[in-house]
N, C-alpha and C positions, 0 to 999 in steps of 0.2 A: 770507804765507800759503802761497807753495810749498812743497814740500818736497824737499828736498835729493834727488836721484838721480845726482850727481855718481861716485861710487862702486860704488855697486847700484842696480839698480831691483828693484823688486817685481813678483811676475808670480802672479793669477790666473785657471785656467780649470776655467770653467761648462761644463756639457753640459744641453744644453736639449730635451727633445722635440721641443716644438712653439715657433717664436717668430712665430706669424703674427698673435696679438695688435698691431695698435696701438698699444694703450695700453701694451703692454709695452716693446717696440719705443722709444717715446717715452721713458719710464724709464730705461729703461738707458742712451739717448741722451747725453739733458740731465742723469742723472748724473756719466756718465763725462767730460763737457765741464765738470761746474759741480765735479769732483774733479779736474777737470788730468790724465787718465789720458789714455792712448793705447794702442790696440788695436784689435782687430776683430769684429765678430757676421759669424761664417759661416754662412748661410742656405741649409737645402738644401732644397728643395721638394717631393725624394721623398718621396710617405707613405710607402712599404714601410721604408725608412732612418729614421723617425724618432732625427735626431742634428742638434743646432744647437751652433754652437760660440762661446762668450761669452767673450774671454781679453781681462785687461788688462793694463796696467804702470803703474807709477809710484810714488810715494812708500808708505810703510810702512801709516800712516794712511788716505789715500785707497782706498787699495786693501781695506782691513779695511771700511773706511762701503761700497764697492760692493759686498764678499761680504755685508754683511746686507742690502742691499738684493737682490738677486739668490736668498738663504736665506729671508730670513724677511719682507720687505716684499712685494713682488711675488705675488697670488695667481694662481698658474699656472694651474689650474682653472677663472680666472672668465671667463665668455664675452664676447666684447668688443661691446658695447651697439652701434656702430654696425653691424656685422655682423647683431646682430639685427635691425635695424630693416631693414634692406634685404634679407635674405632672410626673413624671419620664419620661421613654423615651419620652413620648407623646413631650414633651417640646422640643422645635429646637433649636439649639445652633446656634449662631451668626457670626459662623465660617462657619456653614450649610449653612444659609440665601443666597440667588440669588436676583441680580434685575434683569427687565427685558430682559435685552440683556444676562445675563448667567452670568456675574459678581461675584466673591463672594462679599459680604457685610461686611466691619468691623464697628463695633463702637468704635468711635473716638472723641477726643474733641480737642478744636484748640483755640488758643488765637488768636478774632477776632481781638479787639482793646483794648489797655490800655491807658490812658492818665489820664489829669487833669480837676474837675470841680471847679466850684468855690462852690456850695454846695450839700448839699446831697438831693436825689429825695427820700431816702427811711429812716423811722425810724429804722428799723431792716430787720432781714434777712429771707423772706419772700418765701414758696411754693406756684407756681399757676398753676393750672392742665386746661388746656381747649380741645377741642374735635377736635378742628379742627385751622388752621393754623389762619383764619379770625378773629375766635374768640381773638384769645393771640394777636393780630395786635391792635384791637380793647380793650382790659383790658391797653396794654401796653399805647396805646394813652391814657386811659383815666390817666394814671399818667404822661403825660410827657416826658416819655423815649420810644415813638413808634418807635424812629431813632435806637433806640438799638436792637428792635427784627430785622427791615430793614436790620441792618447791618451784624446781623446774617446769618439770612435767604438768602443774597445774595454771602456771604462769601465762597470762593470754598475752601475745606481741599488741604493740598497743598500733 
């Protein structure tokens, strides 16, 4: 049931507004472990930066089943039921959300870049939470793949 990465590995990355969903979070989790991928969710916590960073690797297939999960499975928009229940109204729906020009807000996820490496940066599939945008810039350089938060972070949703 594996698939071969002996040669190439396969690499795609997501750009996420928002990944503070749980239930998403879990998703991509236990996808990315039940497809044998490895990679990392770069979590950044600043609201002003909304930019979360979703990149995998692995076989050609695996990687294709976790872009439609991530595209078209996963409703980025839905508000995460436990959340409600412990803040009730207090809590803003995503729909609510304004930026500063009056805007509404959606979150959204976008297939930045997918291609091929020749091997893998990462042993398994990894969560990292940082506070601010600098910080994930900085985790990301220290492994190698700081071109891939870049490429995130400057990526416009179309």
């Amino acid at each position: 049931m594996t698939e071969d990465t002996s040669t190439t590995t396969h690499v795609a990355i997501f750009r996420v507004d928002d990944l503070s969903s749980g239930k998403a979070r879990f998703k991509i989790d236990m996808n990315a472990q039940q497809l044998q991928l490895t990679g990392l969710a770069l979590v950044c916590r600043d609201a002003a930066a909304r930019v979360n960073l979703v990149a995998v690797e692995g076989g050609p297939r695996g990687v294709r089943k976790f872009g439609r999960l991530m595209t078209k499975r996963i409703q980025w928009d839905e508000r995460d039921d436990r959340a409600e229940a412990e803040g009730g109204s207090m809590m803003m729906d995503m729909e609510d959300e304004e930026d500063a020009e009056g805007r509404r807000v959606r979150n959204r996820c976008s297939l930045v870049w997918s291609g091929e490496s020749h091997t893998r940066a990462f042993k398994q599939f990894v969560f990292q939470e940082n506070r601010t945008a600098a910080t994930a810039l900085k985790w990301a350089q220290q492994r190698q793949v700081g071109h891939w938060w870049t490429m995130a972070c400057n990526y416009v949703h179309e």
